[in-house]
C-alpha positions as CSV (number, residue, x, y, z in Angstrom):
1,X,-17.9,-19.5,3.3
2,X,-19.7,-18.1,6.2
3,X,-18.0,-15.0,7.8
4,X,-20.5,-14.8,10.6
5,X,-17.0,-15.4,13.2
6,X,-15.4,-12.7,11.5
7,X,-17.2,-10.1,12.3
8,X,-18.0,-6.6,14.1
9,X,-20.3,-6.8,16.6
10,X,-24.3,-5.7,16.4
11,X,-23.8,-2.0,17.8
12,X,-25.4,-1.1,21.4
13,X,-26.8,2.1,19.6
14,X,-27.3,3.6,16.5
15,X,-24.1,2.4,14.6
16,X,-21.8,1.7,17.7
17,X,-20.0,-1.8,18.0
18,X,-21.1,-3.9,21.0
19,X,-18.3,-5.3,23.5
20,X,-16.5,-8.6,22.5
21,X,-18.1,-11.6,22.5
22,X,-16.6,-14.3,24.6
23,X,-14.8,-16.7,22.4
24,X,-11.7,-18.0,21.3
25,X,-8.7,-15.5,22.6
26,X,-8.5,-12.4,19.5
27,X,-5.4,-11.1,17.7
28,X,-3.3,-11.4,14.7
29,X,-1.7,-14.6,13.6
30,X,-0.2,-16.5,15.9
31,X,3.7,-17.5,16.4
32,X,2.9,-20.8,15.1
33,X,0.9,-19.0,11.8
34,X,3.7,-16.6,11.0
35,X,6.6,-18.8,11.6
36,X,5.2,-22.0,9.1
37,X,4.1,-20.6,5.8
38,X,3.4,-24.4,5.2
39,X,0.4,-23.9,7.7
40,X,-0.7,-20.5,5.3
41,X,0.0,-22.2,2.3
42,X,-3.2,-24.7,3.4
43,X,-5.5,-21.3,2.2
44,X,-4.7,-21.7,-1.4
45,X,-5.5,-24.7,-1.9
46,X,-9.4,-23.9,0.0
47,X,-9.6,-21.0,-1.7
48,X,-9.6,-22.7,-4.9
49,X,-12.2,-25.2,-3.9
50,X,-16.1,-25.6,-4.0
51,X,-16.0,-27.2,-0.6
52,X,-16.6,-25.3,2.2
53,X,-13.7,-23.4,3.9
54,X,-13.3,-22.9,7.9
55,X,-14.0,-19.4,8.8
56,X,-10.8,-17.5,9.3
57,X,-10.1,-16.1,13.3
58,X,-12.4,-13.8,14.8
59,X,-11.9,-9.7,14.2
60,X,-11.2,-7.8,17.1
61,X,-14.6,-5.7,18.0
62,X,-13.7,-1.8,17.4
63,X,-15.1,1.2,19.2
64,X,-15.0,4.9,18.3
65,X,-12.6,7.2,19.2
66,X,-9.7,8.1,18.2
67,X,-8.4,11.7,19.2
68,X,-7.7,13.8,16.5
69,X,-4.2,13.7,15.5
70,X,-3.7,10.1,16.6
71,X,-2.2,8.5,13.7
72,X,-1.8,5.2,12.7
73,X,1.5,4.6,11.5
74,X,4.5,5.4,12.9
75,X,8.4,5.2,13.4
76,X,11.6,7.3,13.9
77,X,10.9,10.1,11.0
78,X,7.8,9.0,10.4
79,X,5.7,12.4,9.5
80,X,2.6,10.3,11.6
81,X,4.6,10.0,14.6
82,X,2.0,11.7,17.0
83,X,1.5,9.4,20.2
84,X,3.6,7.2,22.6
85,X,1.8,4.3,21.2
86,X,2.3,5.2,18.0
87,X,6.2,5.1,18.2
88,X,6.0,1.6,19.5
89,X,4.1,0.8,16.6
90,X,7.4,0.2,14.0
91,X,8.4,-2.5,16.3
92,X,5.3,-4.0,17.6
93,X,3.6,-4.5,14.1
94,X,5.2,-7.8,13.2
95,X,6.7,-10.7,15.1
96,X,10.7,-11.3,15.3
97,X,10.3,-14.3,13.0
98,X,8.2,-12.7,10.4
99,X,10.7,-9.6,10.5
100,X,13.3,-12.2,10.1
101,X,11.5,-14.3,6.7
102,X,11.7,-10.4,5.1
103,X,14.7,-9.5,5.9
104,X,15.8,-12.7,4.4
105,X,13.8,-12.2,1.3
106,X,14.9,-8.6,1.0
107,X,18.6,-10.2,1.2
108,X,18.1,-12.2,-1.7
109,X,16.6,-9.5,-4.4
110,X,12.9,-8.6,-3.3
111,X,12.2,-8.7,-7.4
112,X,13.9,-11.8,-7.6
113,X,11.6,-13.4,-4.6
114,X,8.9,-12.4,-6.1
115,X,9.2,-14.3,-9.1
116,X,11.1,-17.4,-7.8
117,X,8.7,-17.5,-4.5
118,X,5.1,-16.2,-5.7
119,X,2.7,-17.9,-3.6
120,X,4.9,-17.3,-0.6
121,X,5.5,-13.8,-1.3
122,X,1.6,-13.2,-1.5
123,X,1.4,-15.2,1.4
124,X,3.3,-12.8,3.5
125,X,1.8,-10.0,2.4
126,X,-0.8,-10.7,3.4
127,X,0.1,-10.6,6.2
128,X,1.1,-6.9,6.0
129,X,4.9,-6.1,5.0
130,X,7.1,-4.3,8.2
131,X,7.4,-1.0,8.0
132,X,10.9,-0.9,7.1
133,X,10.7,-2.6,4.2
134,X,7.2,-1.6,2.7
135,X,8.7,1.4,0.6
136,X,11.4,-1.1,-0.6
137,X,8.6,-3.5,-1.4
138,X,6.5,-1.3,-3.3
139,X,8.9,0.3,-5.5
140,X,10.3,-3.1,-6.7
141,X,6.5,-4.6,-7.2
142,X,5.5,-1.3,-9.3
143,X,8.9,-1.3,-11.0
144,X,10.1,2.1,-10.7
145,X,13.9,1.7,-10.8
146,X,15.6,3.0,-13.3
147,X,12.8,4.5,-14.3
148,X,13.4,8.1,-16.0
149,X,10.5,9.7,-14.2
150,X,12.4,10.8,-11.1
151,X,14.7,13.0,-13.4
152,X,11.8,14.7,-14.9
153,X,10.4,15.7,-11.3
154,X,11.9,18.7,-10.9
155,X,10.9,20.2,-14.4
156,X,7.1,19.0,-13.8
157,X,6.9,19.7,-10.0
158,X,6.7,23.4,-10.6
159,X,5.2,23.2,-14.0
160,X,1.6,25.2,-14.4
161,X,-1.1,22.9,-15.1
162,X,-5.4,23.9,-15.2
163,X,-5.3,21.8,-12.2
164,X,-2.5,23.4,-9.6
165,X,-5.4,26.0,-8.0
166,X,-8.0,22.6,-7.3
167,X,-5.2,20.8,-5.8
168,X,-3.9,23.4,-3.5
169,X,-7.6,23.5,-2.0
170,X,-7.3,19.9,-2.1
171,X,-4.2,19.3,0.0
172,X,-5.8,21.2,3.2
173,X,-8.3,18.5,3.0
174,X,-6.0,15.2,2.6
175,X,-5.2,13.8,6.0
176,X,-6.9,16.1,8.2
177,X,-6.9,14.0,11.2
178,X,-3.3,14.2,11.2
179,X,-1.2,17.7,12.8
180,X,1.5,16.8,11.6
181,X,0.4,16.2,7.7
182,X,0.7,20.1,7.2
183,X,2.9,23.2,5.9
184,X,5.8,21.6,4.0
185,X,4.4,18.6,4.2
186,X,1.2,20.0,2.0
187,X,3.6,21.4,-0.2
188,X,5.6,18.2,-1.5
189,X,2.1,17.1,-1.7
190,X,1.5,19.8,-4.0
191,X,4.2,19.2,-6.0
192,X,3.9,15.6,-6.8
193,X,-0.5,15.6,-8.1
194,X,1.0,19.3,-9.6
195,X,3.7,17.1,-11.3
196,X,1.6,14.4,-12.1
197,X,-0.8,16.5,-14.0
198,X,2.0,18.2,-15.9
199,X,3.0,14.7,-17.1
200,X,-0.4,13.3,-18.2
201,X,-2.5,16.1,-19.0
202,X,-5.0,13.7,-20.3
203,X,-6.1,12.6,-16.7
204,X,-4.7,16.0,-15.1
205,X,-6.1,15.9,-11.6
206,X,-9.5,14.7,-9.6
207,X,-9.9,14.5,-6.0
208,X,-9.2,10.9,-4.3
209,X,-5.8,11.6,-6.4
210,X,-4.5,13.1,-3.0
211,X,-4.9,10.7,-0.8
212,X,-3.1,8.2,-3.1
213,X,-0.4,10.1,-3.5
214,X,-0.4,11.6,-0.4
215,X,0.1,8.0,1.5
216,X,2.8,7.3,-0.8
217,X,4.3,10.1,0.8
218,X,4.0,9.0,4.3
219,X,5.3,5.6,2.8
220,X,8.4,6.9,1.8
221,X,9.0,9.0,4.1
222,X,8.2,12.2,2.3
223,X,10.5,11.2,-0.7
224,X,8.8,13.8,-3.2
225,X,10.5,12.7,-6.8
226,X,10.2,8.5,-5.9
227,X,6.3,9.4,-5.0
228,X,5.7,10.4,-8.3
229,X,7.5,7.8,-10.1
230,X,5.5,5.5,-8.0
231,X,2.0,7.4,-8.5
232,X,2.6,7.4,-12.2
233,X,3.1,3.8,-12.9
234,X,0.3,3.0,-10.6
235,X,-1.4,5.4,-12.9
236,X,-1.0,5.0,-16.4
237,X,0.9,1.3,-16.5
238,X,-1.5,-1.1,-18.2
239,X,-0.8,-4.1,-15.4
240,X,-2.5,-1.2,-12.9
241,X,-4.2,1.5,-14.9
242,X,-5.8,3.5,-11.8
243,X,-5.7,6.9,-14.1
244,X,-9.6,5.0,-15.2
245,X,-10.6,6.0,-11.7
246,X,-9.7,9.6,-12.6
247,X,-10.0,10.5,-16.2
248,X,-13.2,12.4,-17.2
249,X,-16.5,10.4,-16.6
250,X,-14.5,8.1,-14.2
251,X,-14.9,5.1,-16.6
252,X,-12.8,2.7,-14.7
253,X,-14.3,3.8,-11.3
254,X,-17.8,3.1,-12.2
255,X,-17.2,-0.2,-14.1
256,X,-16.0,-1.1,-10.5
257,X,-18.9,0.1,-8.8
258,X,-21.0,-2.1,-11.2
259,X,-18.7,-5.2,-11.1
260,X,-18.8,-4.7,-7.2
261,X,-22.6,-4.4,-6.7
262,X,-23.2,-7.6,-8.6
263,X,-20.4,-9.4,-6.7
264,X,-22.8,-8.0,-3.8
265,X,-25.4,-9.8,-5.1
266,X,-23.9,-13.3,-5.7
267,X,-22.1,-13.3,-2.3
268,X,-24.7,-11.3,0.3
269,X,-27.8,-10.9,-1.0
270,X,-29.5,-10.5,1.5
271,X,-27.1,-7.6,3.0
272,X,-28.0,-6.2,-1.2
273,X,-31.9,-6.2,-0.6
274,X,-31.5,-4.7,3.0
275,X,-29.5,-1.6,1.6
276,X,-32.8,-1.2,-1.5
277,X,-35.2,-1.2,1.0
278,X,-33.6,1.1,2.9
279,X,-32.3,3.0,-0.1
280,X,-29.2,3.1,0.3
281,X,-27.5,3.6,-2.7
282,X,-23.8,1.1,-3.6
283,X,-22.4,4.6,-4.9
284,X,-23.0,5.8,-1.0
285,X,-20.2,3.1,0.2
286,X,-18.4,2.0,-2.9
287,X,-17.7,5.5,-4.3
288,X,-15.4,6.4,-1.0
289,X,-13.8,3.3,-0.7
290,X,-12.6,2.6,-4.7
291,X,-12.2,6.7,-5.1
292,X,-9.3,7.1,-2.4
293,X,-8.7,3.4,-2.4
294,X,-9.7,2.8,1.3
295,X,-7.6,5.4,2.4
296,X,-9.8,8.0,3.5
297,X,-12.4,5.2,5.2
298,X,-10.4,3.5,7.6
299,X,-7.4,3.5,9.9
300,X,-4.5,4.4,8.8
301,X,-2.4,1.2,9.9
302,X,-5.0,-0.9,8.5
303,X,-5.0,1.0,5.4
304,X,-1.2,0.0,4.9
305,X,-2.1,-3.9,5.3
306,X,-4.8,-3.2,2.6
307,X,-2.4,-1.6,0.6
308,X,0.1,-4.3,0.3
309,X,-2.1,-6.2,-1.1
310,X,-3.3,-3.9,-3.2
311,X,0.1,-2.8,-4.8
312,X,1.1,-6.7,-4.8
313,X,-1.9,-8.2,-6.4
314,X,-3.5,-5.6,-8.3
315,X,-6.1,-3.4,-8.7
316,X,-9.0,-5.8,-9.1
317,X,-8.2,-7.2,-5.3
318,X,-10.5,-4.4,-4.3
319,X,-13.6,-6.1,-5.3
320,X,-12.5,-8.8,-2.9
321,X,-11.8,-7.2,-0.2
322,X,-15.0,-4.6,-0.7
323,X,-16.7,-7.9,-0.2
324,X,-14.7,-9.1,2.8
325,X,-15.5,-5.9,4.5
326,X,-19.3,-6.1,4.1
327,X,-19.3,-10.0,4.5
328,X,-18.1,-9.1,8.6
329,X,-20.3,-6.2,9.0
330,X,-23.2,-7.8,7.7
331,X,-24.8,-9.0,10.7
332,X,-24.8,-5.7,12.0
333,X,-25.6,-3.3,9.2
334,X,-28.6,-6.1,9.0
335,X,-29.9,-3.9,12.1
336,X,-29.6,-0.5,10.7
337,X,-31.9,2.2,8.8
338,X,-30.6,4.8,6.4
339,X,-29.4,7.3,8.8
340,X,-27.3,4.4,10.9
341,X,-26.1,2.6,7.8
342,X,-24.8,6.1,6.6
343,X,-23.3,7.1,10.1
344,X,-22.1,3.7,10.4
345,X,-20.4,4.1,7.4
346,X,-18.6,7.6,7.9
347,X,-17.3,6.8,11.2
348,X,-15.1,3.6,10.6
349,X,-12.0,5.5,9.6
350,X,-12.4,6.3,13.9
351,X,-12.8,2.6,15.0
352,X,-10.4,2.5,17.9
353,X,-9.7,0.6,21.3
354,X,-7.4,0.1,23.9
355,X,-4.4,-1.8,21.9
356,X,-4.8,1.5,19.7
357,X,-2.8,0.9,16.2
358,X,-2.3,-2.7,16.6
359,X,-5.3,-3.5,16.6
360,X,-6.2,-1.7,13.5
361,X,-3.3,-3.1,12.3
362,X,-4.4,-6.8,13.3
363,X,-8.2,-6.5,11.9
364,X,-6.0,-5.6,8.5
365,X,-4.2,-8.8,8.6
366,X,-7.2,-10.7,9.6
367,X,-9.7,-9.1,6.6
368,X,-7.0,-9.8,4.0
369,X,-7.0,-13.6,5.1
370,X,-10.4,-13.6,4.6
371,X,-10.3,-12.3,1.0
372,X,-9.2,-15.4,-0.1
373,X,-12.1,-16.8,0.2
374,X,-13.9,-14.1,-2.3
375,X,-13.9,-15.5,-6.0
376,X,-14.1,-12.9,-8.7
377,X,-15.9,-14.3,-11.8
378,X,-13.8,-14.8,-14.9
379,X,-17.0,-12.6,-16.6
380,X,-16.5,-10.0,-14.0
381,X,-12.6,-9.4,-14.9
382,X,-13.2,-9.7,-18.8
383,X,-15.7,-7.0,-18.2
384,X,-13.2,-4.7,-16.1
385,X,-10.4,-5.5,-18.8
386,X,-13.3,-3.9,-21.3
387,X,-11.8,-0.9,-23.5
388,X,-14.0,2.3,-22.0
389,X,-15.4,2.8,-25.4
390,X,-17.2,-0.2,-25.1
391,X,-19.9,1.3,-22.3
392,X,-22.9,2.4,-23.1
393,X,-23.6,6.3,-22.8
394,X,-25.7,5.6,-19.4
395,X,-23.2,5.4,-17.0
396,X,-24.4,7.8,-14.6
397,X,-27.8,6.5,-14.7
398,X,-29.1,4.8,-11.5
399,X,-32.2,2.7,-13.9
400,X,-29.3,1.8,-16.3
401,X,-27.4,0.6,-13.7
402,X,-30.0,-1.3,-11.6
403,X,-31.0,-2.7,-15.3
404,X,-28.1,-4.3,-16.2
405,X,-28.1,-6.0,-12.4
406,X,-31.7,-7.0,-13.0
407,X,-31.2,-8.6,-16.3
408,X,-27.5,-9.7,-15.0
409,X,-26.1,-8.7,-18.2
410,X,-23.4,-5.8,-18.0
């Protein structure tokens, strides 16, 4: 479907989003759209179909900015609580009715939704979970309770591992933007990838690990032993198995690289051949997004919509949404050389306006609608469900890479 509505503006200069286009008024879903999941429920049935689909609601344009220190998520507690706007944020982010629909579902057994409500559930996820519940959520979706992993926390936690002096570089660098992310805060981050390691000395530690873990912090409100439970199944449960984007040679991590690029190729080609000629490599883009999960690439409020979709539908969603992302930017990284494309790149996770967090929060809503509309191959996830032994000894060949593309084998 064409995405050409759905979109960040060509920039005024090198990299730099244009002001809005005039056009049909911008936001998140309406109070029609979040009150009648019968109206949502429409985008299954399109996504599922070879006819074409109408293009979702126009993104609100970004601009650069952000102060340091101005986070993105926020709420009484809330260790990113660091602006006026921000505090509004917990209350602002959803309407009354869709805070309503959750605190229904979260009345009835979240797990027992889930299962009895599926295509609902996802449905509303989508549209980003509130705040108040998202923890909740999470845990319940992962399947952490009862698990015996918080009672092995505090043995772990303290537990010398190869990997403790890395990560206490490591957590200086996790969150930088924001003030208050620091001191004890770094320290329960310590704790949890130092506890981690401990329990799976098999994958141990790599960086990206930290800001994983380190947003399931914020999530939680800085709950060090459920953190861990959490980052663990994520981790090493076979229904998520993100310790393949960490484990020596990064097996996992560049099976998605490969799996994305050719997705590339089917869906914008032309966005593809624009990044050869200008050499830019997929490992330049891809590589931050799938190592930290998005997390370190974009605002922090629309990191969290991301997320829930993420932790609800599985790893492989990233593909989708890796192509969302480049389907709206396409008209204007079409405009760009090598040294824009880069800077482009680097400076999204500072796109900013005057509605601040919201917005963010919105464009987050609005990019996961428009996943739906990305199809991954049944090849493509029998080829990411591959046992690792089954790649080649190339992997961190560019030729082999760009071979296997070519010849559109794997």
């Amino acid at each position: 479907p064409a995405a050409a509505d759905l979109c960040w503006r060509p920039p005024r200069r090198a990299g730099m989003p244009a002001a809005p286009a005039s056009g049909p008024e911008q936001g998140g879903p309406t109070g029609a759209e979040s009150g009648q999941d019968s109206v949502d429920a429409s985008a299954d049935a399109v996504s599922s179909s070879p006819a074409p689909a109408p293009a979702p609601p126009a993104l609100p344009p970004l601009s650069p900015g952000r102060p340091p220190g101005c986070s993105a998520v926020a709420g009484p507690g809330s260790p990113v609580q660091e602006t006026a706007a921000g505090a509004q944020f917990l209350e602002s982010e959803v309407s009354p009715a869709e805070l309503s629909k959750w605190t229904e579902m979260i009345g009835q057994g979240i797990r027992k939704y889930m299962t009895s409500h599926p295509d609902r559930f996802y449905r509303r996820v989508r549209r980003g979970i509130p705040q108040r519940f998202r923890w909740q959520v999470w845990k319940a979706k992962v399947g952490v309770e009862g698990s015996e992993l918080t009672s092995r926390y505090a043995t772990l936690c303290n537990a010398p591992t190869p990997w403790t002096a890395q990560i206490e570089i490591d957590i200086g660098r996790t969150f930088p933007e924001l003030r208050s992310f620091n001191g004890d805060k770094q320290q329960k981050l310590l704790r949890v990838l130092n506890a981690y390691a401990a329990h799976n000395p098999d994958v141990g530690y790599c960086q990206g690990m930290n800001f994983v873990a380190g947003l399931l912090l914020i999530v939680s409100d800085m709950r060090e032993e459920e953190s861990f439970a959490v980052l663990a199944q994520l981790m090493d449960d076979p229904d998520f198995g993100l310790s393949g984007f960490y484990r020596e040679r990064l097996p996992l991590l560049r099976r998605y690289l490969r799996a994305c690029d050719r997705l590339v190729q089917d869906t914008v080609p032309e966005l593809r051949d624009h990044f050869i000629k200008e050499s830019v490599q997929p490992a330049v883009y891809l590589h931050q997004w799938f190592l930290t999960l998005f997390i370190n690439c974009f605002p922090l409020s629309m990191v969290l919509v991301i997320w829930d979709v993420v932790i609800c539908e599985g790893l492989p969603v990233i593909l989708r949404i890796a192509v969302s992302i480049l389907q709206v930017l396409k008209d204007s990284l079409l405009t760009m050389h090598f040294e824009e494309i880069i800077k482009f790149f680097k400076m999204m996770k500072t796109y900013d306006d005057e509605d601040g967090e919201l917005n963010a929060f919105r464009i987050g809503q609005l990019l996961m609608k428009h996943t739906e509309h990305v199809q991954i191959p049944e090849r493509t996830m029998e080829y990411l469900a591959q046992n690792f032994v089954d790649d080649d000894g190339n992997l961190d060949s560019d030729e082999s890479w760009e071979a296997d593309i070519s010849s559109g084998s794997w």
